[in-house]
C-alpha positions in Angstrom: -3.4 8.7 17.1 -2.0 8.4 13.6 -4.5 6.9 11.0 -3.9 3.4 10.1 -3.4 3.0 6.2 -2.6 -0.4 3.9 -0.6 1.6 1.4 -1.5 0.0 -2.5 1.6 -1.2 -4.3 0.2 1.5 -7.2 1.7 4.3 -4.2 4.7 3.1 -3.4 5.8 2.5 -7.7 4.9 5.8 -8.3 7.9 7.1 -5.8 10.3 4.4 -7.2 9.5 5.1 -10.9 8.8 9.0 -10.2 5.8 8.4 -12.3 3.8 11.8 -13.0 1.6 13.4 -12.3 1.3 10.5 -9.0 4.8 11.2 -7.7 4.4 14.3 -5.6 1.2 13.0 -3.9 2.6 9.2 -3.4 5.9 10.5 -2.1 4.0 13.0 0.8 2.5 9.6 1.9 5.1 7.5 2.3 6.8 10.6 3.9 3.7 10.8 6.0 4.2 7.1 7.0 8.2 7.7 7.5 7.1 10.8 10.2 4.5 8.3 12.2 1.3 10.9 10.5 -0.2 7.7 10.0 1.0 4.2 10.4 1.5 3.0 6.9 1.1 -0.7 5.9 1.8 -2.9 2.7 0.9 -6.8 2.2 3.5 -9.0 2.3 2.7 -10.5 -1.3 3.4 -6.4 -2.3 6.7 -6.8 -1.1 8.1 -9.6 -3.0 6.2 -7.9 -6.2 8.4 -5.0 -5.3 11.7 -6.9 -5.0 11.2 -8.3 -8.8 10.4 -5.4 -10.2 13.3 -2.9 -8.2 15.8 -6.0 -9.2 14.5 -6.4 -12.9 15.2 -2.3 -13.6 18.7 -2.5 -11.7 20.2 -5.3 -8.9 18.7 -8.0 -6.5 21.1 -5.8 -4.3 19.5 -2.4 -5.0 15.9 -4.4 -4.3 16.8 -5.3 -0.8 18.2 -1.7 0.2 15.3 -0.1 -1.0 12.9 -2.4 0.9 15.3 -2.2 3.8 14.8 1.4 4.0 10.7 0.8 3.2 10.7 -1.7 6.1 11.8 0.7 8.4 8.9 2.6 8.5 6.2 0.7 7.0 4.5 -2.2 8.8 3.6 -5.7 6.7 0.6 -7.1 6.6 0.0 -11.0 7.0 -0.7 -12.9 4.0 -2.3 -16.1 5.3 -4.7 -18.9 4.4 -7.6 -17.2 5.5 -6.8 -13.9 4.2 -6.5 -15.7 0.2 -10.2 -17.5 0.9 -12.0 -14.6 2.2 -9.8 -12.7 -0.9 -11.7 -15.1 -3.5 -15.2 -14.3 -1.8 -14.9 -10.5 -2.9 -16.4 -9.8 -5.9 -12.9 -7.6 -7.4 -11.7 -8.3 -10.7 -8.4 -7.8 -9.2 -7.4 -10.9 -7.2 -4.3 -9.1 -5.9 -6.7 -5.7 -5.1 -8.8 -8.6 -3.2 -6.1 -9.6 -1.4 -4.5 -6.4 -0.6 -8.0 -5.8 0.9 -8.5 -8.7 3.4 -4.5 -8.3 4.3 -5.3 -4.7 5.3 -8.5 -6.0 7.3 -6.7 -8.3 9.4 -3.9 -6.1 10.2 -6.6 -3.5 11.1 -6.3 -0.8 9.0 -8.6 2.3 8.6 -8.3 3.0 4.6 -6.5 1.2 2.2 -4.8 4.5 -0.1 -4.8 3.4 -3.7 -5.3 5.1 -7.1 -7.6 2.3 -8.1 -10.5 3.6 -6.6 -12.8 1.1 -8.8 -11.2 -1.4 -8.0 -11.3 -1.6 -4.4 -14.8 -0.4 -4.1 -16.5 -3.7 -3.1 -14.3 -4.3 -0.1 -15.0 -3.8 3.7 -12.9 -1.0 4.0 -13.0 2.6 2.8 -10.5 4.0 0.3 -8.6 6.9 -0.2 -7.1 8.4 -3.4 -3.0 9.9 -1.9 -4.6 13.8 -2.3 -7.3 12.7 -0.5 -5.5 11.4 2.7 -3.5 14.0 2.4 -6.2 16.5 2.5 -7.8 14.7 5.6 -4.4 14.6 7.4 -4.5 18.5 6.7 -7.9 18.8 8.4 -6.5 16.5 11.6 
């Protein structure tokens, strides 16, 4: 059984951008996600913040066939009422890290994979730095 992840939006910029030293890591999860290793989520608000910022560095066009292509393999997480008010009990800094959070916890995830590590401490579900599921996938 593949291990469910919520997938931080930090992950998935650092494949579009090719940031280093993030990219190699980031990419072997998504790719992870893309093989079914693990059943890879993203929030819903993540995916609109990803549309402005693919279309602000090139085309609304080139925004929807890259989250075409991410939508075929990644699952979305609701973004509802309920999800926003137990997102403003947590005591994160972050509200979107808080609402990343309770998203992932209502879709049912296992870890939420983030570099922020800090930032999502406080929440009710474990997180994982990319090397680190990627080392525990290695173990499986």
């Amino acid at each position: 059984m593949a291990y469910r992840i919520l997938i931080d939006l930090n992950v998935v910029v650092d494949v579009l951008y090719k940031r280093e030293p993030f990219f190699e890591a980031s990419a072997a999860v998504l790719a992870a996600a893309e093989a079914g290793h693990i059943e890879g989520w993203l929030a819903a608000h993540s995916v609109t913040t990803l549309f402005y910022l693919i279309a602000r560095n090139t085309s609304p066009a080139a925004a929807r066939v890259h989250l075409t292509r991410l939508v075929q393999f990644l699952k979305i997480a609701a973004v509802d009422g309920r999800a926003i008010e137990q997102a403003l009990a947590l005591p994160y800094r972050d509200f979107e890290d808080a609402v990343q959070m309770m998203a992932g916890v209502h879709a049912g995830v296992e870890h939420v994979v983030t570099r922020d590590l800090s930032g999502f401490k406080a929440g009710p579900l474990p997180t994982l730095t990319p090397p680190e599921l990627l080392a525990l996938l290695r173990r499986d």
